[in-house]
Structure formats: C-alpha cells, structure tokens
C-alpha positions in Angstrom: -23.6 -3.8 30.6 -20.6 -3.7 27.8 -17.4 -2.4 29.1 -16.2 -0.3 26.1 -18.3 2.2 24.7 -19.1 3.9 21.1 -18.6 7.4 22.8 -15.7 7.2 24.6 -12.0 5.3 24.8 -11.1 2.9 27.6 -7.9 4.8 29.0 -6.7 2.7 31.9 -4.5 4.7 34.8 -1.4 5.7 34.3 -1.3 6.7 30.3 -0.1 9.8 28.3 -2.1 11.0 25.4 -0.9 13.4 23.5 -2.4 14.6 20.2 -4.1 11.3 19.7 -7.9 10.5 17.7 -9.4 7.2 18.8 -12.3 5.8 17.2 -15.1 3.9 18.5 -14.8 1.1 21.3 -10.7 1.7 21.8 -9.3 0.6 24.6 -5.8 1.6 26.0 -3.3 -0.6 28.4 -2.4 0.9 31.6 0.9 2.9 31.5 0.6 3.3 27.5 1.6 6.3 25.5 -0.2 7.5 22.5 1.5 10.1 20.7 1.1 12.2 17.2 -1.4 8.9 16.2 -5.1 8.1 15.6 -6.3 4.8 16.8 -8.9 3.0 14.2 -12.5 1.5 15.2 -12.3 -1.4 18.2 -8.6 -1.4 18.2 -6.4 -1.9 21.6 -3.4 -1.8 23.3 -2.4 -4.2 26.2 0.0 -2.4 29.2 3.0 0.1 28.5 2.4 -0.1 24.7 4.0 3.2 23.0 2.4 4.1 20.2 3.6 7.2 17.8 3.3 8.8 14.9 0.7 6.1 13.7 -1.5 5.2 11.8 -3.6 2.2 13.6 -6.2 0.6 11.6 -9.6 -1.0 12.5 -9.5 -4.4 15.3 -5.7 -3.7 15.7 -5.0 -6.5 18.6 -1.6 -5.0 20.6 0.0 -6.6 23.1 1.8 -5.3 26.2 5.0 -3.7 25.9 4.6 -3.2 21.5 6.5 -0.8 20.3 5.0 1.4 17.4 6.9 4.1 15.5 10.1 3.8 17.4 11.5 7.8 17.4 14.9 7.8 16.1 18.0 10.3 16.8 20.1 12.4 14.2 22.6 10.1 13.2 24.1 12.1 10.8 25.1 15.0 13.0 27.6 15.7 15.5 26.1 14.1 18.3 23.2 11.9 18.8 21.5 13.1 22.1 18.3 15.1 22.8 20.3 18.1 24.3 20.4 19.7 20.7 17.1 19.3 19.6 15.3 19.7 23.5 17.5 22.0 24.1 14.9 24.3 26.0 14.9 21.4 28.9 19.1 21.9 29.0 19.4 25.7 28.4 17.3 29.1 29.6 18.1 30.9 26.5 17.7 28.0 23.8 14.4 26.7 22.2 13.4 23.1 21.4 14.5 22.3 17.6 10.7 22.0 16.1 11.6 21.1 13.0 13.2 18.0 14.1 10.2 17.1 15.8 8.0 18.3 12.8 10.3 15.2 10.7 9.9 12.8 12.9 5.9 13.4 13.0 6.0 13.1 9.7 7.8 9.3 9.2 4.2 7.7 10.0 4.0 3.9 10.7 0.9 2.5 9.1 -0.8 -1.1 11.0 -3.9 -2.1 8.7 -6.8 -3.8 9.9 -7.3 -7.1 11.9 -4.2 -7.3 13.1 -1.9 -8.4 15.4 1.3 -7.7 17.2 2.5 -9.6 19.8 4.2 -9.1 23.2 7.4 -6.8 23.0 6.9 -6.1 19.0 8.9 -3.0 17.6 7.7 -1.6 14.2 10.0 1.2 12.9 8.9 4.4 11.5 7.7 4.4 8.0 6.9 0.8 8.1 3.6 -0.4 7.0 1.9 -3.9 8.7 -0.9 -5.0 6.3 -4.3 -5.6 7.2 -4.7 -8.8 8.8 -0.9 -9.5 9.6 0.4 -11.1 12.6 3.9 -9.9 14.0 5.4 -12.7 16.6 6.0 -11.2 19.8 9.7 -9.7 20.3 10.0 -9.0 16.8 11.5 -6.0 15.1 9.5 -4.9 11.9 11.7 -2.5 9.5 10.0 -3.5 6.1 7.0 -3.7 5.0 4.3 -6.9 5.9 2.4 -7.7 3.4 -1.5 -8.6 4.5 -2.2 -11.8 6.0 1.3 -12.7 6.6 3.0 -13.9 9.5 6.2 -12.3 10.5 8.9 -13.1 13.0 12.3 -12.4 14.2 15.2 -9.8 14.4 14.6 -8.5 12.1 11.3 -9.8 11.2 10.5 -12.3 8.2 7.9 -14.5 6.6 6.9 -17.3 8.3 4.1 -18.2 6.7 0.8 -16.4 4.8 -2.2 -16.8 7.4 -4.7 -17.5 4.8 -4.1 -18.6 0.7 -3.5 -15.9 -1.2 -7.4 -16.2 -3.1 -8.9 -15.5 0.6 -6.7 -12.9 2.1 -7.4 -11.6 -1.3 -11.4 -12.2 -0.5 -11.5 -11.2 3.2 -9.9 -7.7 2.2 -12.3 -7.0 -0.5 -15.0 -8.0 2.3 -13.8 -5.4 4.4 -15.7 -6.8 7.4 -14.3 -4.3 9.6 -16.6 -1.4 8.2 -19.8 -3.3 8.8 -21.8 -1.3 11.3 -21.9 -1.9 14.9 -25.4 -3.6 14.1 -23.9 -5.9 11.5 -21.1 -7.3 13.7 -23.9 -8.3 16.4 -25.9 -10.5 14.2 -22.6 -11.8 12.8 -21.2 -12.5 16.2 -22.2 -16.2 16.1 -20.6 -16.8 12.4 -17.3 -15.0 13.7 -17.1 -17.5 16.3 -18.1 -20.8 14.6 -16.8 -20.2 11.0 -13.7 -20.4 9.4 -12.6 -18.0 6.9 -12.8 -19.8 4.1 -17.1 -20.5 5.8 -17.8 -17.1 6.7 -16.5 -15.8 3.4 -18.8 -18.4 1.5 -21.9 -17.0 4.0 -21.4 -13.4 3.6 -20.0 -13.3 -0.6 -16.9 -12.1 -0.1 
C-alpha cells in the first residue's frame, strides 16, 4: 500500500500550516512550517523546513532545515523589532501592523519544478529557483537560478549547468511533471534506467 496519497498531504507531527494549498502526493517534514504558500504536485520537505510566502513547483525535493522566503524586518525605520508591527502581542490597546504583514505576503519566492535544495538552504524573498535547479546545501540564494543550474555558496553562484543548454531546453518543453499519475507509472522504469539525454530521445521531447 503507497504511503502518500492523491487526496491528502503527508503532514508529519509537530508542523504549523497556516494558509497553505498542497497538491497531490505532498509530503511535509516533521516540525516544518508552511506559511502564506501553495505546495506543487509530489513536492516535499524533509524536517523543520520553513516555507513562506512561496510559490513551490511540481517534484520540489527539500531538505531538512531549508529555508524558503526568509521574512525580513523594516530596515528603514526606527527600530527593527517585531514590537511595532506585533504590537498587539506587546500592548492591550495597540493592534498588529497588517499592512506590514500584507508586504511581506506579497514578496513571493518562486521554486520551479524538479528541483532541489539541499540541507540548511536559504532562498530570500522575491527570488526565483528555476525548474530543475539544484541549490548546495547551506547556501544562501538572493538572485535568481536559472533552470538546470547548480548553485552554491554565500551567497550562492554557478557551479555548473546540470544538463547542456539544448536538453534543459528539451526536458522543460517536455514538461514531464504534468503527465498524469498514470503516465508516470508506465514511465517509472525509463525514469530509473535512462539518462536524460535517453528518456528525452524515447518520449520526443
């Protein structure tokens, strides 16, 4: 009997959903917190991953501890703690500052399809990881990955594309990660034997 199902996410214990859609087949890490986000198709996180204000692709792959749409602080006013924008937690008579919370809702983070971000991983708000990207693990993402590359470092940088530029170019136009549930099962050999370069040639992309 699978573990994950169609119908319903995989939450593990100890996790703190708040305003989150999740496709099909998700799976969350124990102790995660999904906030403000909508999790793609198949897509996972590994333990304590925080997650907001995202926007996670298809067969996202995230490790323990990532770090996804990092919430910032007001550093161009007078101070930079929480007291003046939660102020209802500090004072009886004060409300929280919504419309700070509104902007930072609104700086989404954007992780394509297929890919994957290692142990410890920070991407910053507004930053968009392209379908099929790798990010090394402890690596701090504040620009924009383009797909199939390999990223690394503080903060991160190219290390190297994952695939020529003619087959990442090929595999997206494929789009694999729309085929039906169906499609993927009688594919599940070719995803394991193949190549990319083999499983393109087999299926047209």
């Amino acid at each position: 009997m699978a573990r994950l199902k169609a119908e319903t996410p995989f939450i593990h214990p100890d996790c703190e959903i708040v305003d989150a859609r999740m496709g099909r087949f998700v799976e969350i890490g124990r102790g995660s917190r999904v906030a403000h986000s909508v999790i793609g198709d198949y897509s996972y996180c590994d333990r304590f991953a925080d997650i907001a204000n995202a926007q996670i692709g298809k067969f996202s792959n995230i490790a323990s501890y990532a770090r996804i749409g990092a919430t910032d602080h007001p550093m161009d006013k007078a101070s930079l703690h929480h007291f003046h924008y939660r102020s209802a937690d500090y004072f009886d008579d004060a409300e929280h500052d919504e419309d700070w919370f509104a902007h930072r809702r609104s700086r989404r983070t954007r992780i394509g399809h297929d890919t994957w971000l290692g142990h410890g991983a920070q991407v910053r708000p507004e930053v968009t990881i392209g379908d099929g990207a790798v990010v090394a693990g402890g690596a701090i993402v504040t620009k924009d990955v383009a797909p199939y590359m390999i990223v690394a470092g503080i903060p991160a940088v190219p290390l190297r594309e994952r695939y020529r530029p003619d087959v990442a170019e090929r595999m997206q136009a494929l789009a694999w990660w729309d085929w039906s549930y169906a499609e993927l099962r009688a594919a599940l050999d070719d995803f394991r034997s193949l190549n990319a370069e083999a499983f393109l040639e087999k299926y047209g992309g």
